[in-house]
ZAMARGU-4260 file (C-alpha; in steps of 0.2 Angstrom, whole numbers, plus 5000, padded with zeros to 4 digits):
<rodrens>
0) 4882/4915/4997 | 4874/4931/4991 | 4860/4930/4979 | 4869/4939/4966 | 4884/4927/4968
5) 4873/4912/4967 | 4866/4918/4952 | 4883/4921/4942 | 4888/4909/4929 | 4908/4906/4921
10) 4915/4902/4907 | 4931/4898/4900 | 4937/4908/4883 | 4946/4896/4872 | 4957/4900/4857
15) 4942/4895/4843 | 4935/4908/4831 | 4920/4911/4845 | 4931/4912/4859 | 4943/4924/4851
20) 4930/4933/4846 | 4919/4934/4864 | 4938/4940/4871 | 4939/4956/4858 | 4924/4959/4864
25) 4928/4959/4882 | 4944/4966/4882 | 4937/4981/4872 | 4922/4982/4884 | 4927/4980/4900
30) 4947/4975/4901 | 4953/4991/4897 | 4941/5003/4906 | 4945/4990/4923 | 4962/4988/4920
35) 4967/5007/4915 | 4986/5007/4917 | 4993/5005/4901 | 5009/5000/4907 | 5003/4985/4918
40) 4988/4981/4905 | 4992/4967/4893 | 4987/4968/4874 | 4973/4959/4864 | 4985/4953/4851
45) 4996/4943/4865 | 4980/4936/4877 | 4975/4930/4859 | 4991/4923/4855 | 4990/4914/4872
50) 4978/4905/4870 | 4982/4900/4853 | 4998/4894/4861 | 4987/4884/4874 | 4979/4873/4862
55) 4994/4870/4854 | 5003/4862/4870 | 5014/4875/4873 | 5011/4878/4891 | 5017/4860/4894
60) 5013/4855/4914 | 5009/4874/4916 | 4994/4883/4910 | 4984/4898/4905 | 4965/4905/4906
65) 4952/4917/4905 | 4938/4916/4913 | 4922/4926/4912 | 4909/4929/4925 | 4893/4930/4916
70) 4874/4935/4924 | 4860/4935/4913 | 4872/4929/4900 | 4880/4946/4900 | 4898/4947/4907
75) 4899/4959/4922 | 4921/4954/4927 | 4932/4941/4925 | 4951/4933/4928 | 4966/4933/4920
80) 4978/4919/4928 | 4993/4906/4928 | 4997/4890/4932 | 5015/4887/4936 | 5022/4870/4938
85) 5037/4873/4945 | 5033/4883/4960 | 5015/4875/4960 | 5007/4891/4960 | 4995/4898/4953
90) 4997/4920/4950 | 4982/4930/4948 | 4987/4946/4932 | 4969/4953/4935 | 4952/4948/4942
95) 4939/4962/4943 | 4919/4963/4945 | 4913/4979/4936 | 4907/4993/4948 | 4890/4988/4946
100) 4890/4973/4955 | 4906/4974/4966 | 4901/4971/4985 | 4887/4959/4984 | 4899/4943/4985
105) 4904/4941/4966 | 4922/4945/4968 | 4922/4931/4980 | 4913/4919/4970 | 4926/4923/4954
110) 4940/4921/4964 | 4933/4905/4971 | 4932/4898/4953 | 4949/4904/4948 | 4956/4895/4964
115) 4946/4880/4960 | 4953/4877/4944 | 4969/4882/4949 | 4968/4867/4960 | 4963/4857/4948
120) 4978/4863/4937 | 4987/4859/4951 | 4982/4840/4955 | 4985/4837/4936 | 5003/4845/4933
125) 5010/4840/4951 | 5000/4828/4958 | 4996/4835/4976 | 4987/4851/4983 | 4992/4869/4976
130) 5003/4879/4987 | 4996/4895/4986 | 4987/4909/4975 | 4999/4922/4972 | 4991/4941/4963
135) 5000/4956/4959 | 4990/4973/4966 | 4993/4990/4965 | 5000/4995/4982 | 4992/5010/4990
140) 5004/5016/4998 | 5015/5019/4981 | 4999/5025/4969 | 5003/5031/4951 | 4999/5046/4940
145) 4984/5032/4933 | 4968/5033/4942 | 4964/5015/4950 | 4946/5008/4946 | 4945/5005/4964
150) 4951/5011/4978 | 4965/5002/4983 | 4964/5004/5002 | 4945/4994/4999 | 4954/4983/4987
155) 4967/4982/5001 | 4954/4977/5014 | 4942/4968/5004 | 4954/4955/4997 | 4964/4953/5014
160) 4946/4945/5022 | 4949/4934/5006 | 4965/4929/5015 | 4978/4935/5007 | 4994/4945/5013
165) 5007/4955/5005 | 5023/4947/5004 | 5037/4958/5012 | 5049/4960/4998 | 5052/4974/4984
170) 5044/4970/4969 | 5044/4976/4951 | 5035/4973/4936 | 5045/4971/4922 | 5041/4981/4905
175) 5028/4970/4898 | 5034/4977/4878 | 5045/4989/4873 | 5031/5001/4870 | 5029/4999/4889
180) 5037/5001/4907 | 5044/4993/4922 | 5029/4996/4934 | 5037/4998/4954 | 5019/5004/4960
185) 5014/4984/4965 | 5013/4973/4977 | 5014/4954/4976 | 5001/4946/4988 | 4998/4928/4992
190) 4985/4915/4999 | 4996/4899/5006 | 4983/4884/5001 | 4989/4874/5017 | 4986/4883/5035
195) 4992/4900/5038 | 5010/4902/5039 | 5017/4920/5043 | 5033/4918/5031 | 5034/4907/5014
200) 5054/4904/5008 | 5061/4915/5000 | 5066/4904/4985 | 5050/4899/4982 | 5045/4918/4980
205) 5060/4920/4966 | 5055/4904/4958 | 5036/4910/4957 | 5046/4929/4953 | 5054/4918/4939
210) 5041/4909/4930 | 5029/4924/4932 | 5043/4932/4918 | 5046/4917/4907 | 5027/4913/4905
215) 5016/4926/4907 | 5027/4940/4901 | 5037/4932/4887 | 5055/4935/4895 | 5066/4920/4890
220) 5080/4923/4904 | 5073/4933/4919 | 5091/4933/4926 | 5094/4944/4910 | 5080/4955/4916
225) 5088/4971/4928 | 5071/4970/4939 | 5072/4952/4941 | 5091/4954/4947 | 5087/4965/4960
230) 5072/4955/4965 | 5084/4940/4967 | 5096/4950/4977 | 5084/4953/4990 | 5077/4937/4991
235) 5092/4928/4990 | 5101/4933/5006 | 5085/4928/5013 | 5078/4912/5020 | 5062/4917/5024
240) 5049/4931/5016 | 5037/4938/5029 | 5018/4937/5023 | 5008/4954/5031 | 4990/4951/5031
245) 4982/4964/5019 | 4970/4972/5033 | 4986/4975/5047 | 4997/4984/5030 | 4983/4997/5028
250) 4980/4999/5046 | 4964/4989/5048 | 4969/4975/5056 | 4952/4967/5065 | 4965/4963/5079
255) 4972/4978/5081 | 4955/4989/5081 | 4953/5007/5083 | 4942/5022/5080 | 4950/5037/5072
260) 4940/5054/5075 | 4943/5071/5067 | 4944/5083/5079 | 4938/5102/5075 | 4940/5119/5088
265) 4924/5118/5092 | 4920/5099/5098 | 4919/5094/5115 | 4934/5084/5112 | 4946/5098/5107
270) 4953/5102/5127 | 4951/5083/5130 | 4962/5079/5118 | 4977/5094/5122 | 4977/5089/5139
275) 4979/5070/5134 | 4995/5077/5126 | 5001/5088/5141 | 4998/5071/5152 | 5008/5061/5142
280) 5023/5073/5134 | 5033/5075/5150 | 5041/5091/5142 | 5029/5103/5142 | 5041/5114/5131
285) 5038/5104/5115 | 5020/5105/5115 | 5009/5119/5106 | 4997/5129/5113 | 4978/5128/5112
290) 4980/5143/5099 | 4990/5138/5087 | 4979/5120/5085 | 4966/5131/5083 | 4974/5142/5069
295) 4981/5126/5061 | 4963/5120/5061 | 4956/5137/5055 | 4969/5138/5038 | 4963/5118/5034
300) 4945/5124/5035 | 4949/5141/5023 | 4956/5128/5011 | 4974/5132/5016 | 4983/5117/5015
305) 4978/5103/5026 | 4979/5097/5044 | 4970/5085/5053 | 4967/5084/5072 | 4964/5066/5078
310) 4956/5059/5093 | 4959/5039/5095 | 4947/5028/5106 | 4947/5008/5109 | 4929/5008/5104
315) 4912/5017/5099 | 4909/5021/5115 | 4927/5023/5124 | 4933/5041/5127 | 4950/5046/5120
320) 4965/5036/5124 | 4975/5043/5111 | 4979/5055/5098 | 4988/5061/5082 | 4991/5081/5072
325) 4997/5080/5057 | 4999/5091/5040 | 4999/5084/5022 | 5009/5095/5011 | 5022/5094/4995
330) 5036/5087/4995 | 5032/5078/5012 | 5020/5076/5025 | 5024/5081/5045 | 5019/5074/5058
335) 5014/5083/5073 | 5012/5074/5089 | 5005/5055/5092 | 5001/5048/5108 | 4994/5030/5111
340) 4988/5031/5130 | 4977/5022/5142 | 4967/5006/5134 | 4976/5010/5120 | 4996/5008/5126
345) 5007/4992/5124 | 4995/4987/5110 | 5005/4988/5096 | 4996/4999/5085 | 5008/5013/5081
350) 5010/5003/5064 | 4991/5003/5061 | 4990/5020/5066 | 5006/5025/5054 | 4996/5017/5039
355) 4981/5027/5043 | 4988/5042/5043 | 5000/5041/5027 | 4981/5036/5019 | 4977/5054/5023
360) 4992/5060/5017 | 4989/5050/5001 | 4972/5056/4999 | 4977/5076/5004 | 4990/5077/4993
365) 4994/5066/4979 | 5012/5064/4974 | 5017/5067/4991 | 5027/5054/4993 | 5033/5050/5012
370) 5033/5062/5028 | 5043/5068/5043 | 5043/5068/5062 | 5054/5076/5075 | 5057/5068/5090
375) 5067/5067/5108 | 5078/5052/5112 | 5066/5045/5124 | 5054/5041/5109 | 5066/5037/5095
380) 5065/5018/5097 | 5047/5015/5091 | 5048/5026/5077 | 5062/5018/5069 | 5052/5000/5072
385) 5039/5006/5060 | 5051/5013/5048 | 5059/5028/5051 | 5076/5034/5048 | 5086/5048/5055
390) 5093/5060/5044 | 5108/5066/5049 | 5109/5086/5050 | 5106/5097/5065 | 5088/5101/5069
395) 5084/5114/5078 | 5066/5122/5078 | 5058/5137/5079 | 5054/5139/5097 | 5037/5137/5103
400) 5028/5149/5113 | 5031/5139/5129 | 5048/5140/5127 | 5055/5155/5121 | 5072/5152/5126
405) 5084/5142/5115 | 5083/5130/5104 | 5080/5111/5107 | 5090/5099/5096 | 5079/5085/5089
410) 5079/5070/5078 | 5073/5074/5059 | 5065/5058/5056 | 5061/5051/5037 | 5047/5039/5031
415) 5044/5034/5015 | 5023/5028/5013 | 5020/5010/5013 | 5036/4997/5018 | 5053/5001/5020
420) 5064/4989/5015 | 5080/4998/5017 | 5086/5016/5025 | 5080/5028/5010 | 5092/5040/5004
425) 5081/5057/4999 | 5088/5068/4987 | 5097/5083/4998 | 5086/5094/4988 | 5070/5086/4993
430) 5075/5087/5013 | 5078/5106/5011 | 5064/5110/5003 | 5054/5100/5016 | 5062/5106/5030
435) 5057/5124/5022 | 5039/5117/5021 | 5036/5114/5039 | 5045/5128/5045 | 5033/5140/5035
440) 5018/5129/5035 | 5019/5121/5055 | 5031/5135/5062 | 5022/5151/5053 | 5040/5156/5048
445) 5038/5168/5033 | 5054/5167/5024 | 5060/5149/5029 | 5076/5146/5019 | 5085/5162/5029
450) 5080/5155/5046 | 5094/5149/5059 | 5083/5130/5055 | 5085/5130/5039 | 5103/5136/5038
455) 5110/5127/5050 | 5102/5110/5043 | 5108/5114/5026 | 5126/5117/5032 | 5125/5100/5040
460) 5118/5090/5030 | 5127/5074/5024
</rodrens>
């Protein structure tokens, strides 16, 4: 154990006139600053009212606490969590270590401690071993107008080594007070207690869904609630809900390992990289020339819009067996061209390499909100494994250089960031006025929306 972790000390806040008292001071110190979302954030006047409950008996088999991480007898984070009976869970509302003293171990050590007496909850209430630690997290993939106190690609990666993984259904946080809102910008991740399964039953998730909202956020009949009908019209039709570990969501899976290198005009790698794509797109027709990577490069480095150029190698010292172009831009992102070759082929990490690259459309351009590809038949296939859908209209692009003659019909492909859980329906505006992004931003076309592209898409669109 770190030095630091070894060092920290916890305590429980109780509902007495010192307890009470030690939480104002905590939540106005330190809970709002780390929890900055007002629509997620719960208020003093109900964590107080909590706890008064608590020491009344109103929890029953199910429980409540707070619990402070202390060094030096100063608090530097803490845990909000539940016990639940019924699912024999226990769900993590927040549990932070101020920026201070994050990454030496004390996150660990606080989660340990909430885990530990979560079990002990659980021995008491149930009388056997707690099922699993369930936490709600902001998804990085979905991030809000709210700046986050911590990156949550890190948070991401940091709590998947703790063992969690996110659970592969939709889920919403009900408005917490009418003040407030639901919040659709979360994730609901999980730590099974016994082994490592890959999938936990889908009415165990609801019944955890369930209790999350009768307890914890004072709504007497979920079933009422709109985001909790929904949520049970997903889980319900199925058995079984898919646990993806943390680290694979956000592209880092320790399994699936890569090195992702930017790639500028000038490196060595530049040529190395274009003739890896002429080797491995058997129609030369669709692939830009050296000259216009080069422009593309040039505008990103004059601050005029951005593009990235991405060689991708097994290791530290492996050459290039693969790489991706891309653009970040409003109202959606294009992708350019991807190959996975040599040491890198039959891998499967076209999903990692998907997540790493909507990060950097994320980061580029915030409120971008999903991107597009266009593709031949012969690689359709993969790209709708990973989450792609076709949009139907008839996509034609500009011709390239290389092929001056015609027009190629391709497949528009849609992908919204993070999981898709069902075919999306975009707005017909939004696809025209993407389509009219990448045709002035990728194709240098000046006035997009009269171009044969554009007008024939819009005419087809359905």
């Amino acid at each position: 154990m770190n030095r630091l972790a070894a060092k920290l000390c916890f305590r429980e806040i109780d509902a007495s006139p010192a307890g009470l008292a030690e939480l104002t001071r905590f939540y106005r110190r330190s809970y709002v600053r780390e929890f900055p979302d007002a629509d997620e954030r719960e208020s003093l006047a109900n964590m107080k009212r909590y706890l008064r409950l608590k020491a009344q008996g109103w929890y029953g088999r199910n429980n409540y606490h707070i619990v402070l991480a202390e060094l030096d007898g100063e608090p530097i984070g803490g845990s909000v969590f539940d016990y639940f009976a019924a699912p024999n869970a226990g769900v993590i509302e927040f549990l932070f270590i101020g920026a201070a003293h994050r990454l030496k171990g004390s996150g660990k050590a606080l989660l340990d401690e909430t885990a530990r007496i979560l079990e002990r909850d659980a021995r008491k209430a149930a009388a056997k071993p707690l099922a699993a630690v369930v936490a709600e997290m902001n998804d990085p993939f979905r991030p809000g107008t709210t700046p986050d106190n911590l990156d949550p690609f890190v948070r991401c990666v940091m709590w998947g080594k703790w063992g969690f993984s996110k659970m592969h259904f939709p889920y919403v946080q009900p408005a917490l007070s009418a003040r407030q809102k639901p919040v659709d910008g979360l994730a609901l991740i999980a730590r099974p207690c016994a082994g490592a399964p890959d999938a936990v039953d889908g009415a165990w998730v609801l019944s955890v869904v369930g209790e999350y909202m009768r307890w914890a956020m004072r709504i007497d009949h979920p079933g009422r609630n709109p985001q909790y009908k929904e949520m049970e019209l997903f889980l319900g039709t199925r058995a079984r809900i898919p646990l993806i570990p943390l680290q694979a969501y956000v592209g880092r899976d320790p399994h699936k390992a890569f090195e992702v290198r930017e790639v500028s005009a000038g490196d060595d790698s530049f040529h190395r990289v274009l003739a890896l794509l002429g080797n491995s797109i058997g129609k030369p027709e669709r692939i830009a020339s050296p000259l216009q990577f080069e422009r593309a490069l040039a505008q990103a480095r004059r601050g005029r819009g951005r593009y990235h150029l991405w060689s991708l190698h097994e290791s530290a010292l492996s050459g290039p067996d693969g790489m991706a172009s891309f653009f970040a831009m409003r109202p959606a992102g294009f992708g350019g061209y991807i190959v996975l070759d040599g040491r890198l082929r039959g891998k499967g990490l076209l999903r990692a390499l998907v997540a790493r690259i909507e990060e950097a459309m994320i980061r580029d351009v915030p409120g971008a909100k999903g991107w597009l590809i266009e593709c031949g038949d012969e690689s359709i296939a993969p790209f709708l494994r990973v989450g792609f859908h076709e949009l139907r209209l008839d996509y034609r692009p500009p011709a390239l250089p290389s092929r001056k003659n015609g027009r190629e019909r391709l497949h528009l492909m849609y992908k919204p960031f993070g999981t898709v859980y069902e075919p999306p329906r975009p707005q017909r505006r939004f696809v025209l006025d993407a389509i009219a992004a990448v045709l002035k931003r990728v194709y240098g076309v000046k006035t997009p929306r009269s171009h044969p592209c554009y007008v024939r898409a819009s005419a087809s669109l359905r």
